[in-house]
N, C-alpha and C positions, 0 to 999 in steps of 0.2 A: 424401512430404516428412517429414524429420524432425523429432520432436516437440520443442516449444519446450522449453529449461531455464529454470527459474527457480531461484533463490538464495533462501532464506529462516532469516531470526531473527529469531526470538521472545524477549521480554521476556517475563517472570513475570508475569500477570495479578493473581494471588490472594497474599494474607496467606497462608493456610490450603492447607499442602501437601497435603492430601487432594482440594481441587478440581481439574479436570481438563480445563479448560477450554482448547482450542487450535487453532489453522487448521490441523493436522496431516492431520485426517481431511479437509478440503476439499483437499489439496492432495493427499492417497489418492484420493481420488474421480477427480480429474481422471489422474491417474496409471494407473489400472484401466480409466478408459475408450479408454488411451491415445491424451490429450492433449497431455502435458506429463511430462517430468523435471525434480527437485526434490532439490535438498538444502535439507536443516532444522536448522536448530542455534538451539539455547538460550541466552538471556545475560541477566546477571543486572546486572552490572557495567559502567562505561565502556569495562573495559580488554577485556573476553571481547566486547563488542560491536564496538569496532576491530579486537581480534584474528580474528576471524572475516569482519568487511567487508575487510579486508587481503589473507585469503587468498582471498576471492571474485576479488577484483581482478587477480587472477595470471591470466596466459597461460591456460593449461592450461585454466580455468573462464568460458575467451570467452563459450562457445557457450549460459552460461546468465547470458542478456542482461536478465531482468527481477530486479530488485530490489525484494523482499518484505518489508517491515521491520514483522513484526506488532507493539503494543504502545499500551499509553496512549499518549495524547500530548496536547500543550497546543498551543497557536499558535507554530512554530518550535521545536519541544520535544518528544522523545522520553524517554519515562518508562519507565524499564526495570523497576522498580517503585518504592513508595512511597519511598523512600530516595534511589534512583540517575537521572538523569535526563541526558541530552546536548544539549545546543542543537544544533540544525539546520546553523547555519555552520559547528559545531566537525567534524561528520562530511563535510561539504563539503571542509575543508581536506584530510581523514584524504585523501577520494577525488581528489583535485584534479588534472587533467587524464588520470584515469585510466579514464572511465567513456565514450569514446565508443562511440557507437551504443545504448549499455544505458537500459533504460527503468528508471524507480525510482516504487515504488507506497507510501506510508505506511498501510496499513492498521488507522488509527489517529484517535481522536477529534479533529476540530479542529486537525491541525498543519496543513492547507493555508489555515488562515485567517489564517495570517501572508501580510504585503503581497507585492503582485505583486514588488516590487524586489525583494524580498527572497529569493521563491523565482528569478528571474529571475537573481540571484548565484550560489544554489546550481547553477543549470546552467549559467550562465558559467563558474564554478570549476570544476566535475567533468566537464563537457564529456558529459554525458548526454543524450539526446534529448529525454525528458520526464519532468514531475515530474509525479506527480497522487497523489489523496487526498480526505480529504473535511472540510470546513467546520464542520462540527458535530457534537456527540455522537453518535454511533450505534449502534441497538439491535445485539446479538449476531449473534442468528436469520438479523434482516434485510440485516446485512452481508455474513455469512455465503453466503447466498443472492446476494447481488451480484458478491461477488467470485469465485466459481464460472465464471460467466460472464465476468468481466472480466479473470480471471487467466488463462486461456485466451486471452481476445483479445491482451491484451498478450503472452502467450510467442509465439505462433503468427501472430497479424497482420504480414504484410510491409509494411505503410503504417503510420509514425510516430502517423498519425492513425485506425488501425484501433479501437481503444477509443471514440473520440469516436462515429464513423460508427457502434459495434454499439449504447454505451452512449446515442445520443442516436435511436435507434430511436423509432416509436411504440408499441414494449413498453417500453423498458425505458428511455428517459427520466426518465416521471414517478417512478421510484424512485431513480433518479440523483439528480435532483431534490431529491427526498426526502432523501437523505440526505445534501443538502449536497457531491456530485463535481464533482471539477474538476480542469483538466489545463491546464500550463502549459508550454510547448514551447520549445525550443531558439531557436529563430525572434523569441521574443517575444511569441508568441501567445498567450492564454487563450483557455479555452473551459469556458461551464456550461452541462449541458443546460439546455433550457426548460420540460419537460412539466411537471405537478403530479398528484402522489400527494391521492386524496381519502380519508381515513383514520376509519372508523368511530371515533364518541366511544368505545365499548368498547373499541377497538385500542388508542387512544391511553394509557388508563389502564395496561392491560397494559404497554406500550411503556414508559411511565415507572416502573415495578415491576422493567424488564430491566435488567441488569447493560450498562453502556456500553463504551469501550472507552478 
C-alpha cells in the first residue's frame, strides 16, 4: 500500500530566531519508518499561508490528502505569529469546494473550540471529510507524542473515521482526552474521546512551565 501524503505549514512559533522548535522532526520520524510522505513549508504571513494552501489544492498534490496546519491558534483563529493571524472562515473560503476527500488537522492550541456550526461551515464550504484538533492549550512534548500517532492514522486510515476508532482506544483515549481532541465530520457528526488522563501534581507543574502552542 502506498504511503499516506500529508501537506504541512508551519507558522513561526518563536519571537527569538535562534529557537528551533518544529513538527519537522515528527513528521521525519514517520517518514524513516516509512509511514507517510510529506511536504513542509513555512509561513509567516496571510499571504505565504494562502499562497501555499492554493498550491496544495492543485491536481498534481491529490494524493496528499491530509492537511497539517502547525501553529498558535485561538478559537477559529490561526496565529501565524504574534503580529499575523487568519480566521478560520477566511481559509474556508481560500479552499471552498476544493478539499474533497481531504482530511484537515489544526495542530494547534484551542482553534477546534470554536462552535460546532461553525466548524460544521468550514466543511460545508471546503467539502473536506473532517476537521479535527484540539480544545485547549497543549503541552509541546505531549502533542508532539500524539500526533505521531494520529498523523499516521489520518494519512494511511481508509475509514473517514480511522483516527476516532485508533485515538479513542483504551491507550490512547485518556490522552486524547487530555488534550482536549476532537473531530467533527462531513456528515455532521462530532466526536470526543471519553477516557481520562490521571496526571501526577508534579507533571502538572512541569506541564504549565512548557511552552503551549
Amino acid at each position: 500500500m502506498a504511503r499516506g501524503g500529508i501537506f504541512c505549514v508551519e507558522g513561526q512559533w518563536h519571537r527569538d530566531l535562534n529557537e528551533r522548535g518544529s513538527v519537522l522532526p515528527t513528521l521525519e520520524l514517520l517518514e524513516r519508518l516509512g509511514r507517510v510522505r510529506f511536504i513542509h513549508k513555512d509561513a509567516a504571513t496571510r499571504d505565504e499561508l494562502f499562497y501555499f494552501v492554493d498550491r496544495w489544492l492543485l491536481k498534481q498534490y491529490a494524493d496528499h490528502r491530509v492537511g497539517f496546519f502547525a501553529m498558535h491558534g485561538e478559537p477559529s483563529r490561526l496565529c501565524l505569529t504574534d503580529r499575523h493571524s487568519v480566521e478560520l472562515a477566511d481559509l474556508a473560503d481560500l479552499m471552498a469546494g476544493r478539499c474533497e476527500g481531504r482530511r484537515l488537522y489544526f495542530g494547534s492550541c484551542s482553534v477546534l473550540r470554536a462552535s460546532d456550526a461553525a466548524l460544521r461551515e468550514v466543511l460545508a464550504v471546503t467539502g473536506a471529510a473532517l476537521i479535527c484538533g484540539f480544545t485547549r492549550e497543549v503541552d509541546w512534548v505531549e502533542s508532539a507524542a500524539f500526533e505521531t500517532v494520529l498523523l499516521d492514522v489520518l494519512a494511511n486510515g481508509q475509514r473517514h473515521n480511522a483516527a476516532e476508532l485508533r485515538m479513542g482506544s483504551a491507550h490512547w483515549s485518556p490522552l486524547a482526552s487530555y488534550l482536549g481532541f476532537r473531530v467533527i465530520y462531513a456528515n455532521g457528526r462530532a466526536w470526543r474521546p471519553t477516557g481520562r488522563l490521571r496526571v501526577p501534581a508534579q507533571a502538572q507543574v512541569r506541564r504549565a512551565a512548557a511552552r503551549p502552542r
